[in-house]
N, CA and C of each residue as an Amber inpcrd file, in Angstrom:
protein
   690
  36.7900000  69.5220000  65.9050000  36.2610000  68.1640000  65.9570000
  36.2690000  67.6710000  67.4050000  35.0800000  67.4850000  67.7340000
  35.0010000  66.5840000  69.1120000  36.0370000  65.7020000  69.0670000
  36.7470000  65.4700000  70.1700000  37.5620000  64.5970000  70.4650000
  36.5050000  63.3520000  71.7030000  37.3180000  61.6170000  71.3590000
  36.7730000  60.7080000  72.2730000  36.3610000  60.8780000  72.7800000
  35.8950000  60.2610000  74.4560000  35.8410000  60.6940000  75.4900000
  37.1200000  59.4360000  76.2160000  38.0110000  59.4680000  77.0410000
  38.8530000  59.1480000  77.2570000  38.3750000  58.1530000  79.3800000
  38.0020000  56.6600000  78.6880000  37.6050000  55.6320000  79.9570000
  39.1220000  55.2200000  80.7460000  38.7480000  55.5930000  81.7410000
  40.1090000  55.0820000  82.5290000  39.9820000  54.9050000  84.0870000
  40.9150000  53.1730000  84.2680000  40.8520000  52.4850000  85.3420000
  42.0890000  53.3810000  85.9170000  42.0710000  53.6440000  87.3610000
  43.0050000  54.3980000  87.8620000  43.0980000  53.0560000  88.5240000
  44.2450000  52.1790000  89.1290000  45.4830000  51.3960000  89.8980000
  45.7560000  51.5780000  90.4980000  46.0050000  51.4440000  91.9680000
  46.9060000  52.1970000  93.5140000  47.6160000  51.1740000  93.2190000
  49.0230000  51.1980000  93.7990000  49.5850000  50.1760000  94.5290000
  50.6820000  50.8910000  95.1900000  51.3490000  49.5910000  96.1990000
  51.5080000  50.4820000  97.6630000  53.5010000  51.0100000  97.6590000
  53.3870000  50.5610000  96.5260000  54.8090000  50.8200000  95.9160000
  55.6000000  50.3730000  94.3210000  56.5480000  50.8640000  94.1710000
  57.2250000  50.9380000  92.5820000  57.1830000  49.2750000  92.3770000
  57.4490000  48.6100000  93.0700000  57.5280000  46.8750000  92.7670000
  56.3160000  46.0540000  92.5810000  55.7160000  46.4470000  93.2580000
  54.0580000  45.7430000  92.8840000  53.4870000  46.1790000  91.7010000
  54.1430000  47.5570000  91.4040000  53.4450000  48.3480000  90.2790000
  54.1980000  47.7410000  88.8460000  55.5310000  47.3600000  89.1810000
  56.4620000  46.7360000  88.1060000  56.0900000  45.1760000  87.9600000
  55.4410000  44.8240000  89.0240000  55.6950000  43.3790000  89.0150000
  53.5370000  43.1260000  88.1590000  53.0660000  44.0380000  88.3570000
  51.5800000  44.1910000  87.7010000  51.8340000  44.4840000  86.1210000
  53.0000000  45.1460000  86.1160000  52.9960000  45.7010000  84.8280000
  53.7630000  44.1800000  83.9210000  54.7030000  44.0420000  84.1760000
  55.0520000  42.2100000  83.6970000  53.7300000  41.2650000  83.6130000
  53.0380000  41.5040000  84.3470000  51.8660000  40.1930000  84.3120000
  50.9120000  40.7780000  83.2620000  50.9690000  41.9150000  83.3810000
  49.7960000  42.6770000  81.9930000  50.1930000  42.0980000  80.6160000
  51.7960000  42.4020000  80.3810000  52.2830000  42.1800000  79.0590000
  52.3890000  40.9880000  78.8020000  52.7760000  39.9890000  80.0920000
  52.5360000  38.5430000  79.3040000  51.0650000  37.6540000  78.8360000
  50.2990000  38.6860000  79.8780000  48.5730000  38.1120000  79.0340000
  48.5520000  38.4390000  78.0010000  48.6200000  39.5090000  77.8640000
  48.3740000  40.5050000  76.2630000  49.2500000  39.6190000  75.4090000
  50.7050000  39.1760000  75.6540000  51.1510000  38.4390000  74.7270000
  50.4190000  37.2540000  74.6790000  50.2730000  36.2260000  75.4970000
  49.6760000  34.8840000  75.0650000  48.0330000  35.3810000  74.2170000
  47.5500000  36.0680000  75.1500000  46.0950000  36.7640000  74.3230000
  45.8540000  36.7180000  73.0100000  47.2590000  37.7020000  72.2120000
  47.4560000  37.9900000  70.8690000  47.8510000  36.7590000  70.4500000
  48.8690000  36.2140000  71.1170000  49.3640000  34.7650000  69.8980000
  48.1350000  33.7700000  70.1790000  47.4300000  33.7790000  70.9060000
  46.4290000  32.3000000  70.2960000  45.1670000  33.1800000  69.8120000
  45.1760000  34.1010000  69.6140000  44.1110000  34.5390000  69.1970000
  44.1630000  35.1930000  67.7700000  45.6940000  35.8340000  67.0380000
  45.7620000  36.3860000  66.3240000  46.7060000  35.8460000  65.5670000
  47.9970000  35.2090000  66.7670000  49.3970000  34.6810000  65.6610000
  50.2700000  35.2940000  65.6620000  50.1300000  36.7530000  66.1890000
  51.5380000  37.5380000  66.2900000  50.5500000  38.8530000  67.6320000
  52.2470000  39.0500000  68.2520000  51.9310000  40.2160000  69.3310000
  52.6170000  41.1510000  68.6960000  51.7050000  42.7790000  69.3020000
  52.4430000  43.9680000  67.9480000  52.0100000  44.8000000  69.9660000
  53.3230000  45.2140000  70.0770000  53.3740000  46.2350000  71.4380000
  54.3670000  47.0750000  71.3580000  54.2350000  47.7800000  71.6530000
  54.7280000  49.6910000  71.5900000  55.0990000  49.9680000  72.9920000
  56.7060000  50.1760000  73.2470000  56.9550000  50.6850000  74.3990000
  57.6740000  51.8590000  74.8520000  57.8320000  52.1960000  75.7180000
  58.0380000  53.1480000  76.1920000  59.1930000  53.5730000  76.7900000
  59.6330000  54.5400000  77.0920000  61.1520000  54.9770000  78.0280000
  61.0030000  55.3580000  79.2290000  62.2130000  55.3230000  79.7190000
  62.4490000  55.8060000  81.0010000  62.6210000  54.3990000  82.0490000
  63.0490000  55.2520000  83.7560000  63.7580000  53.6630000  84.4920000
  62.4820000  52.9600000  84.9630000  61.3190000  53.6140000  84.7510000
  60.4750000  52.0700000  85.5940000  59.9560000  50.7090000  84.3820000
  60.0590000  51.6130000  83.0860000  59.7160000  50.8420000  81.9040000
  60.6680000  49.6900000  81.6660000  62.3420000  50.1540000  82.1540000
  63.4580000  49.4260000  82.1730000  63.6680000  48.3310000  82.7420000
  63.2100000  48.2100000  84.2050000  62.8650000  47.5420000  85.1350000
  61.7670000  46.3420000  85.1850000  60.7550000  46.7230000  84.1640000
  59.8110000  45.9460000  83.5160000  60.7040000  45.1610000  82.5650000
  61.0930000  45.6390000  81.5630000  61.5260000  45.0170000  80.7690000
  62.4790000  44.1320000  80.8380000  63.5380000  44.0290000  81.5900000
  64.3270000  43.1150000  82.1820000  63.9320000  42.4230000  82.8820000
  62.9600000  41.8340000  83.5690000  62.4490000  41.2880000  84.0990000
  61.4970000  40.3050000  82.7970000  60.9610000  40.7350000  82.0100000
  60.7630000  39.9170000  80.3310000  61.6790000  38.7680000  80.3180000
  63.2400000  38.8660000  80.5150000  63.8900000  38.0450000  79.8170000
  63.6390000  36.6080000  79.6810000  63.2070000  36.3280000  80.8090000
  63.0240000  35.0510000  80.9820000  61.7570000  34.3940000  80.5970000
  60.6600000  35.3910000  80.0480000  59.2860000  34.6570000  79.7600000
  59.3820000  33.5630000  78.6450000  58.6390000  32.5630000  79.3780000
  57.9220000  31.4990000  78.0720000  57.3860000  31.8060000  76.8910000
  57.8880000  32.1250000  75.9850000  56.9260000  32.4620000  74.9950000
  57.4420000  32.2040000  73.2180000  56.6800000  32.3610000  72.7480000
  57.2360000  32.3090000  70.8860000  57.6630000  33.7860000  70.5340000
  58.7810000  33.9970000  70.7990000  59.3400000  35.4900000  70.3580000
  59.4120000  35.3920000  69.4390000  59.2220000  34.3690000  68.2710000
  59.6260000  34.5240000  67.0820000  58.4460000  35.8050000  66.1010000
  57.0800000  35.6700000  67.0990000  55.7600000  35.9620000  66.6870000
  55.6880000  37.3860000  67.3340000  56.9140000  37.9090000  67.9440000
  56.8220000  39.1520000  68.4580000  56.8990000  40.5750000  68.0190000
  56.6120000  41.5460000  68.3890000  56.5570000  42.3790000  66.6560000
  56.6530000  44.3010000  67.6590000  57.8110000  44.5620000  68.3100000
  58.1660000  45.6050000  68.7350000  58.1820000  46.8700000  68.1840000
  57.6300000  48.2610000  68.6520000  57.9420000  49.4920000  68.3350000
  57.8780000  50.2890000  69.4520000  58.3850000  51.4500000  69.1120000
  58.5800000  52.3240000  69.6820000  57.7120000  53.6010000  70.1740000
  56.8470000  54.3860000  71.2060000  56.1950000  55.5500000  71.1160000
  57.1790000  56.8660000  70.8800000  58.3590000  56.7750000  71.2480000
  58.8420000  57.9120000  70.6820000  60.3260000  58.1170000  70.9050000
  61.2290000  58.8290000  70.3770000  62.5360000  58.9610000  70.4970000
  63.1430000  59.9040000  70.3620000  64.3300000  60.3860000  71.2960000
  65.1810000  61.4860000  70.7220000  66.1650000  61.5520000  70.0300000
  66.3730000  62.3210000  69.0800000  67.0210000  62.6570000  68.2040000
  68.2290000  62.9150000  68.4170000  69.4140000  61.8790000  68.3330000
  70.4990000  61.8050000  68.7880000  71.5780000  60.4240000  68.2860000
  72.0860000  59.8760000  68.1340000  72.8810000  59.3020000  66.9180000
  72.6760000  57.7190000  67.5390000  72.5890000  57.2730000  66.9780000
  71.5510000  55.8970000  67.2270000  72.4790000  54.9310000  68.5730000
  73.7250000  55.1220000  68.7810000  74.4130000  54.5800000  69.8350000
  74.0940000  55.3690000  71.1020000  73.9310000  56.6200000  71.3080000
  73.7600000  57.5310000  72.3960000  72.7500000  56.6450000  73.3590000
  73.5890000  56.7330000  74.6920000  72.8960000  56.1410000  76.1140000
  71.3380000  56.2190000  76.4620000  70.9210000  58.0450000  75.6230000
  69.9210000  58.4640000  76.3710000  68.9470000  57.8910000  75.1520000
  68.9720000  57.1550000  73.8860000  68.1050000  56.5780000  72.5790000
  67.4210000  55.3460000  73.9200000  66.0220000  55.6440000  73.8410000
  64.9080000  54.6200000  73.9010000  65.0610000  53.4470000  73.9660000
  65.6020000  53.3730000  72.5020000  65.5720000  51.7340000  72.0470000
  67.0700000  51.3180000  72.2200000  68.3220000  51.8650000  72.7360000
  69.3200000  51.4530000  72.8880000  68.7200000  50.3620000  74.8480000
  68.2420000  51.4180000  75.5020000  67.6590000  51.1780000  77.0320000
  66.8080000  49.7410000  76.7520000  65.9630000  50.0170000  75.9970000
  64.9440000  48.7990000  75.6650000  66.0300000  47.2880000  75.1730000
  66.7790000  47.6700000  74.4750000  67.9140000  46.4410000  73.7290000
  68.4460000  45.8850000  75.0620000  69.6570000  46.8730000  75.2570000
  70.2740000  46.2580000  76.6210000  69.4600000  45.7620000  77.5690000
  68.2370000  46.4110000  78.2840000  67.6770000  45.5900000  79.3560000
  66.6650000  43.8980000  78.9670000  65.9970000  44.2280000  77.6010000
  65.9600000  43.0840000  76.9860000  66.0250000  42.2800000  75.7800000
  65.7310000  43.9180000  74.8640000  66.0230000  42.7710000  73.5310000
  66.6110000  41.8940000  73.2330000  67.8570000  42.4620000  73.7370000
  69.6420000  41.5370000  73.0860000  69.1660000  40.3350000  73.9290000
  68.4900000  40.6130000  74.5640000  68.4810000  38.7300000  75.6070000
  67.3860000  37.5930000  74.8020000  66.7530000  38.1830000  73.8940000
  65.7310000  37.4660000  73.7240000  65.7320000  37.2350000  71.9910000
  65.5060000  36.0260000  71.7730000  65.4360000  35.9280000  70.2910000
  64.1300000  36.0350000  68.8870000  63.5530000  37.7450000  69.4900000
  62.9160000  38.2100000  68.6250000  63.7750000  38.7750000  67.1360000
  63.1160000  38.2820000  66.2010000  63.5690000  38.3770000  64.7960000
  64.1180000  39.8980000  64.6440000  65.1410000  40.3360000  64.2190000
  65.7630000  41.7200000  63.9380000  64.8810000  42.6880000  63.0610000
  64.0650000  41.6290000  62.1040000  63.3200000  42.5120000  61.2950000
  61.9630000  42.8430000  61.7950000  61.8170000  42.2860000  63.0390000
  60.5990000  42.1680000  63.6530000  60.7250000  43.6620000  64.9760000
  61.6710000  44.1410000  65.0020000  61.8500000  45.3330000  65.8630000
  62.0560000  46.4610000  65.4360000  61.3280000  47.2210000  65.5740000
  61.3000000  48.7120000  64.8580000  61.6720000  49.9220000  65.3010000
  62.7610000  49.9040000  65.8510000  62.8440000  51.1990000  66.4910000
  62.8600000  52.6760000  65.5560000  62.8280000  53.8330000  65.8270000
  62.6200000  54.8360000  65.0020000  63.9210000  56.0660000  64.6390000
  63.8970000  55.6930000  63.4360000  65.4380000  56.2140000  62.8260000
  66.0430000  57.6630000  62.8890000  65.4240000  58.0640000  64.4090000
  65.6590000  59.5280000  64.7430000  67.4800000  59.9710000  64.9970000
  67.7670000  59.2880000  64.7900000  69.1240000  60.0760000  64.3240000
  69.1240000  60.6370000  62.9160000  67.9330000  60.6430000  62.0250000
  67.7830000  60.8100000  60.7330000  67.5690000  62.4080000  60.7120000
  67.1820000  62.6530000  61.8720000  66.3560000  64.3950000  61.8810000
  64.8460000  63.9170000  62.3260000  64.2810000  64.8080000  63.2650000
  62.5700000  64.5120000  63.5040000  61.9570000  64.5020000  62.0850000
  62.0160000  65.1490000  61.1660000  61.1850000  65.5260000  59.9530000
  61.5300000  63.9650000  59.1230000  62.8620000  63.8940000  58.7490000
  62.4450000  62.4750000  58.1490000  62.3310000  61.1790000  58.8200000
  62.3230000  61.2070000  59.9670000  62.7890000  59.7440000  60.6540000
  60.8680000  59.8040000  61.1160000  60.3270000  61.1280000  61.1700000
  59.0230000  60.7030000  61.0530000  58.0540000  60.3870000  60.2060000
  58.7280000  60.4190000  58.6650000  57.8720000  60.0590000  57.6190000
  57.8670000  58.6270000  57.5100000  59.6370000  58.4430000  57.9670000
  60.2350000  56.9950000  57.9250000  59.0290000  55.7390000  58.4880000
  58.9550000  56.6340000  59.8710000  58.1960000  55.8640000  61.0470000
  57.1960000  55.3590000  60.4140000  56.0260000  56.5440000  59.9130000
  54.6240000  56.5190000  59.3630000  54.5410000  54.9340000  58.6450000
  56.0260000  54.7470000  57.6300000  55.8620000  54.2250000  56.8000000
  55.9440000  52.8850000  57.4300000  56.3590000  52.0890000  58.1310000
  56.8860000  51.4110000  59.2230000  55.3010000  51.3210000  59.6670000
  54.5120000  51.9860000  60.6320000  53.6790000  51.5330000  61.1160000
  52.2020000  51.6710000  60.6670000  52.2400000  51.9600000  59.1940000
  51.1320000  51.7040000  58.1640000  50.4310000  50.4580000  58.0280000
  51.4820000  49.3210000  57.9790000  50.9520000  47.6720000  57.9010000
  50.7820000  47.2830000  59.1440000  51.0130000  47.6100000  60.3490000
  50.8740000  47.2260000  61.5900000  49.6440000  47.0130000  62.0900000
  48.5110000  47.8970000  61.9050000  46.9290000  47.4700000  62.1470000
  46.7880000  48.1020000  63.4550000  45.9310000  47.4690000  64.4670000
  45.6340000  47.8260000  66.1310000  46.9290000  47.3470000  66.8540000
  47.8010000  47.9720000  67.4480000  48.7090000  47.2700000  68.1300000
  47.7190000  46.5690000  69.6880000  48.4920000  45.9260000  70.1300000
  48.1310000  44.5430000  70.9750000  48.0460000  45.6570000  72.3740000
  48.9900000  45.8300000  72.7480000  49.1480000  46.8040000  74.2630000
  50.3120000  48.1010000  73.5270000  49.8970000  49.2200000  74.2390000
  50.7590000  50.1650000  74.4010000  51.2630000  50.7180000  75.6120000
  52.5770000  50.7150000  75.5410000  53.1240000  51.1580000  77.4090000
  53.0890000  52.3460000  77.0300000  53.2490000  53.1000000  77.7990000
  52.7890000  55.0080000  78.3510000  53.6220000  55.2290000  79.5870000
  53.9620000  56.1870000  79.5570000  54.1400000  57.4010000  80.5510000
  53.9820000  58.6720000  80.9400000  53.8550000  58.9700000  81.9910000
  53.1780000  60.3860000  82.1880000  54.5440000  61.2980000  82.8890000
  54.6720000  62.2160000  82.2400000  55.7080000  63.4500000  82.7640000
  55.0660000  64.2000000  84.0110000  56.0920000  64.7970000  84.2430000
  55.4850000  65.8570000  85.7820000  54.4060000  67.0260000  84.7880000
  54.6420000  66.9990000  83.4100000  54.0300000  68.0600000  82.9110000
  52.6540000  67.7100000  82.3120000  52.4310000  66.5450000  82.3500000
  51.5900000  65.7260000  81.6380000  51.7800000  65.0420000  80.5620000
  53.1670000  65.4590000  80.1880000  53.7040000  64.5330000  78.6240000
  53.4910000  63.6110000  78.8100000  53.1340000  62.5370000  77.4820000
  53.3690000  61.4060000  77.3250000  54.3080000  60.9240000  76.0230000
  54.1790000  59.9720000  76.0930000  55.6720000  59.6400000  74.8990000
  56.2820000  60.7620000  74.3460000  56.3380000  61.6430000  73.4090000
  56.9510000  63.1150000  73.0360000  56.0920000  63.9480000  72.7550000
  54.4050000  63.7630000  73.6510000  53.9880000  64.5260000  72.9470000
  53.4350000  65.2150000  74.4910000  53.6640000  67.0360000  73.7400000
  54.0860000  67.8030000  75.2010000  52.7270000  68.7510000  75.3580000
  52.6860000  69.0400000  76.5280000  51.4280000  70.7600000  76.4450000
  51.6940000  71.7290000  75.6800000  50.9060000  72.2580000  74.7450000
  51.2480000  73.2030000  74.1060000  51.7430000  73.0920000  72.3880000
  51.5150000  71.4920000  72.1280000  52.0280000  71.8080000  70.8610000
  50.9610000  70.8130000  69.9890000  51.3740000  69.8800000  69.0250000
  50.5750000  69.4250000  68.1350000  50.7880000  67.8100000  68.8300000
  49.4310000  67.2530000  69.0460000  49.5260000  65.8690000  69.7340000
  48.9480000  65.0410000  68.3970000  48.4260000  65.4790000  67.2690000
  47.7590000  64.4830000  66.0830000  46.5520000  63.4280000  66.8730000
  46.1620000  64.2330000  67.2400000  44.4300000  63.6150000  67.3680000
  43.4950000  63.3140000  66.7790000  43.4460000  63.8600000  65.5310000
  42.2500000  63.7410000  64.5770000  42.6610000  62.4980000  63.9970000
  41.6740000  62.2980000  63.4680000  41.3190000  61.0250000  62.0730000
  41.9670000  61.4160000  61.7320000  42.8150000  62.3370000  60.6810000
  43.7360000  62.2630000  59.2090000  45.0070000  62.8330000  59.5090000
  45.5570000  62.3740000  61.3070000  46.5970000  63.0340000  61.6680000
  47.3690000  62.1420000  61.7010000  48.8530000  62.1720000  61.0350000
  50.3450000  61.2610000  60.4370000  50.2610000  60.0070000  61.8960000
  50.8560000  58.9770000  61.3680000  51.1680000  57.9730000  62.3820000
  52.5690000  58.4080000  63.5400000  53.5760000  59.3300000  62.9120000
  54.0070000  59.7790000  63.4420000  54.7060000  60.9360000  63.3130000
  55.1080000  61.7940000  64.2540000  55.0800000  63.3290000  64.3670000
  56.5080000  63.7760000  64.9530000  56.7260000  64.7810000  63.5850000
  58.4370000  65.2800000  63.8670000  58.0210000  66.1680000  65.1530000
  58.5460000  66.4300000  66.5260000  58.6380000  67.0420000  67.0040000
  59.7950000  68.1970000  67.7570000  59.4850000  69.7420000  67.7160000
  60.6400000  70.4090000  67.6610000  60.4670000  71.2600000  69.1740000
  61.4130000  71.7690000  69.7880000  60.9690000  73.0070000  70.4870000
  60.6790000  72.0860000  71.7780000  60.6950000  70.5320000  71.7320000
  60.3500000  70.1990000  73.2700000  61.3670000  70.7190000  74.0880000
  60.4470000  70.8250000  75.2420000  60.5980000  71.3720000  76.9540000
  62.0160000  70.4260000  77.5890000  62.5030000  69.4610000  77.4160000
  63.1280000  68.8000000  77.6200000  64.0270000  68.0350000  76.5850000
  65.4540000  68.4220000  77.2170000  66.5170000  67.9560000  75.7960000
  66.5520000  66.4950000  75.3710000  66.4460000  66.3670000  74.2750000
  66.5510000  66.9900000  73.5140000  65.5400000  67.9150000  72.5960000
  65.6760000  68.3080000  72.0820000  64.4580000  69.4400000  71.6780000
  63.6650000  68.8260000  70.5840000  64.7370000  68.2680000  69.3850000
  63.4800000  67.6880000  68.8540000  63.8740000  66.1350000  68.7540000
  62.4340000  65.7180000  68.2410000  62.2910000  64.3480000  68.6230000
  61.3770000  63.6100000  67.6780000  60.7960000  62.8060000  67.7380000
  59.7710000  61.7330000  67.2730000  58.8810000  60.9680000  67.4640000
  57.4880000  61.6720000  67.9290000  56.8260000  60.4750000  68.3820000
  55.2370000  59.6440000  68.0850000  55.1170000  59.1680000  68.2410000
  53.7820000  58.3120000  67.5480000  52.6680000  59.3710000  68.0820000
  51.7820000  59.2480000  67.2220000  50.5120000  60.4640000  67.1430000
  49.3990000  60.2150000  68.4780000  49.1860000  60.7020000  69.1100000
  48.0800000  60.1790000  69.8580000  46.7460000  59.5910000  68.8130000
  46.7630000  60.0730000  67.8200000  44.9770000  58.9720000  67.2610000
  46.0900000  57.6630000  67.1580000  46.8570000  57.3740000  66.4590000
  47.7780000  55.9090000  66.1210000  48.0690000  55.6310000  67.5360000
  48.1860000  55.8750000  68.6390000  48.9990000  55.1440000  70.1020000
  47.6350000  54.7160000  70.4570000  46.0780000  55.5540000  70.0250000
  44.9090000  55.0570000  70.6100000  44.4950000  53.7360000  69.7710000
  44.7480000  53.0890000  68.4710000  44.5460000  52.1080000  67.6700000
  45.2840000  50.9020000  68.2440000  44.8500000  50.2790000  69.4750000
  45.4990000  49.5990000  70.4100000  44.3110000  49.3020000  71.1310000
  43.9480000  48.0020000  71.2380000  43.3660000  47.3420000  71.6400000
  43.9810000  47.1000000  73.6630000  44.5900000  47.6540000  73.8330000
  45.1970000  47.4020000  75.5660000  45.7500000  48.8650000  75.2850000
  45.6270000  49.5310000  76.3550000  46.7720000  50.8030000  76.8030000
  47.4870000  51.1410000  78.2310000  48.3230000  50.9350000  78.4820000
  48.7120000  50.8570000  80.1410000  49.5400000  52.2070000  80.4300000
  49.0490000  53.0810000  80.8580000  50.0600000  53.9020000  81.3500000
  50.9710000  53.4120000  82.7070000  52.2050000  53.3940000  83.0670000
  52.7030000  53.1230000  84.2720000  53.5790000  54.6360000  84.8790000
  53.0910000  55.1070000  85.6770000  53.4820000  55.8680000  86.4450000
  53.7840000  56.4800000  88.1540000  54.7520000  56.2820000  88.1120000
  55.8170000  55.9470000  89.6920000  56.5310000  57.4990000  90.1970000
  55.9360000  58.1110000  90.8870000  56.7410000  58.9310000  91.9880000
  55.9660000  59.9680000  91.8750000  55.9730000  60.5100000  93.2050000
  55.3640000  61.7800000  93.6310000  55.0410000  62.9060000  93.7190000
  56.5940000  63.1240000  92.5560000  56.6330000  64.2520000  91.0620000
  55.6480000  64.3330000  90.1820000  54.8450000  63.3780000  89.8910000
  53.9700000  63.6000000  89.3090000  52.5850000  63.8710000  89.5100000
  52.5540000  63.8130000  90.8640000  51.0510000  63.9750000  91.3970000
  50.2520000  65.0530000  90.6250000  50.8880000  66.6520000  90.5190000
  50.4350000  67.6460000  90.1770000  49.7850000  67.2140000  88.8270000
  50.3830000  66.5490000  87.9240000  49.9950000  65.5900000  86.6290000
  48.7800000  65.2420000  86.7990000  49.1730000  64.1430000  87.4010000
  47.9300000  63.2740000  87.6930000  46.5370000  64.0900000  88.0740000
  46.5840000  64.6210000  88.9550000  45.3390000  65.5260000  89.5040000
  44.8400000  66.3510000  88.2760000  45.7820000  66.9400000  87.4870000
  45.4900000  67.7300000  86.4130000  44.5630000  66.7040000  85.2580000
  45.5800000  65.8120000  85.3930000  44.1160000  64.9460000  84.4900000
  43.1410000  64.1800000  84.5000000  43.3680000  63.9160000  86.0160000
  41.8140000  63.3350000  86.5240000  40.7320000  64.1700000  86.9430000
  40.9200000  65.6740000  86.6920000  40.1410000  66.8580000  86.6620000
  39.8950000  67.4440000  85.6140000  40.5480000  66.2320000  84.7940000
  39.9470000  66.6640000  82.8250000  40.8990000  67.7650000  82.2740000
  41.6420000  68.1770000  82.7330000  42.3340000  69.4050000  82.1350000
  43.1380000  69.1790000  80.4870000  43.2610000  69.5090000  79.5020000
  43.4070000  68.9420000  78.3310000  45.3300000  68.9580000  78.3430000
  45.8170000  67.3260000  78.6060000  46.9120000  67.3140000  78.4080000
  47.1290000  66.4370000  77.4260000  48.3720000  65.6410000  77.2030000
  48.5850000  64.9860000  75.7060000  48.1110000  63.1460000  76.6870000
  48.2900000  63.5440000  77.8220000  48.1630000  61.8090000  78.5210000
  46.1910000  61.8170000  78.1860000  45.8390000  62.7770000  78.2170000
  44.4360000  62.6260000  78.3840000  44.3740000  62.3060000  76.7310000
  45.0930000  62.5710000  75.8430000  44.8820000  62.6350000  73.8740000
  44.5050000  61.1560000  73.9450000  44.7460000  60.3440000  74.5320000
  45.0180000  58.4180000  74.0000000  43.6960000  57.7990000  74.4870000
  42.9360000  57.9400000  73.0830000  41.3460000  57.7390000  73.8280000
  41.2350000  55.9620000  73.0330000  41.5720000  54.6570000  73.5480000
  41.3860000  53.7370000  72.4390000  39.8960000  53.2060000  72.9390000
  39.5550000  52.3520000  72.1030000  38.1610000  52.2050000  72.4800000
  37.7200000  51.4140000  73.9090000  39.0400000  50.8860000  74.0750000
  38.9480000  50.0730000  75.2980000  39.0290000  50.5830000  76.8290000
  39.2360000  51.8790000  76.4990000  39.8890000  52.6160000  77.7740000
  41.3080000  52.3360000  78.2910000  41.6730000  53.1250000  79.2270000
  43.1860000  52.9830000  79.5390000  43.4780000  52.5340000  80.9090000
  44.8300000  52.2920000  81.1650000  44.4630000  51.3750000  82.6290000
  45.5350000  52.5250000  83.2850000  46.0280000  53.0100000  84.2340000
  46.6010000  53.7680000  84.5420000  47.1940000  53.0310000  85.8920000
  48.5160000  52.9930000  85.9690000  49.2730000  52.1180000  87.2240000
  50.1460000  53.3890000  88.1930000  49.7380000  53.5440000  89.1700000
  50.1190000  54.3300000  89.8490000  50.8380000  53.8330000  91.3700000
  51.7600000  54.4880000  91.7150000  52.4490000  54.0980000  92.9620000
  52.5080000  54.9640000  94.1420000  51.3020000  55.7640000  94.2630000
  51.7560000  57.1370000  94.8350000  49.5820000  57.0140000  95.2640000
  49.3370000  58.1570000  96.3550000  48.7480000  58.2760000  96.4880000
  47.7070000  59.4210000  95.6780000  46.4760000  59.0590000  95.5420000
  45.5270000  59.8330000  94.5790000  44.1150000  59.9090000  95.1300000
């Protein structure tokens, strides 16, 4: 099956802070955007330290958190307190600060095992619809959220919302993460990606080469935030 074709704004900026401080101003449009336009914001984020850095910097926004509606692109499989869990990083730098509803945050129950904590997920982000924005990241390898070169990214139409994954390149091995066709059902997509490790990445997929960052085709195209030269 033909896959999308995958539109994307490439971003310079002249360092990690302009690129963090662009990425805060994205998510609070997208939030006011969604609440006067829809009534609730539904955004999907991401791991690692520049996502962290964003997110703490959230704490303080103006807004109706009550209408806020959090998930996750992907997680490792490891006992739901462990340092290196996603959504433990995401809590501490802002959840716990902010008074979005408990039932309104979804993180993904991968201490369960990849196989059921991804049926779990599916079930979880069935009623959700187009999410509002999705944050992204790009690996030195081209990964994005858990989904790696070389294995099953769920691209098609009738591929699960989310995907047990085993055998990844990086520990932990297996994991959980949202399908590339479901991360593309997102009306905003922002990849943010910071350091010079990744260049080889980058070049690889702005020369089309088939990686899982290139899988996230939403109809809107993707915005890609970069801190490094290209």
């Amino acid at each position: 099956m033909a896959q999308p074709h995958q539109n994307i704004r490439w971003r310079r900026y002249t360092d990690s802070e302009r690129l963090e401080r662009t990425a805060v101003d994205l998510i609070k449009d997208a939030a006011q955007a969604a609440l006067a336009q829809r009534g609730a914001f539904h955004i999907v984020l991401a791991g690692g330290r520049t996502p962290k850095r964003v997110y703490a910097a959230l704490r303080s926004f103006d807004t109706d958190w009550s209408r806020w509606h959090v998930y996750y692109g992907d997680e490792r499989c490891l006992p739901v307190d462990h340092e290196e869990r996603n959504n433990r990083m995401a809590e501490e730098a802002w959840l716990h600060h902010v008074p979005i509803p408990a039932a309104q945050v979804h993180p993904i129950p991968a201490e369960r095992g990849a196989e059921a904590a991804a049926r779990a997920y599916a079930y979880t982000l069935a009623p959700a619809g187009e999410f509002d924005l999705v944050l992204l990241g790009l690996g030195e390898d081209g990964h994005t959220a858990s989904l790696f070169p070389g294995q099953v990214w769920g691209q098609d139409d009738d591929a699960p919302d989310a995907l047990a994954v085993h055998n990844a390149p990086k520990p932990p091995s297996d994991r959980v993460s949202v399908s590339a066709h479901r991360l593309s059902r997102a009306r905003q997509v922002v990849f943010l990606v910071c350091g010079s490790s990744k260049t080889a990445a980058l070049s690889a997929w702005r020369e089309g080469k088939p990686l899982p960052a290139a899988a996230i085709t939403p109809k809107t195209g993707v915005d890609v935030l970069v801190d490094f030269e290209i």
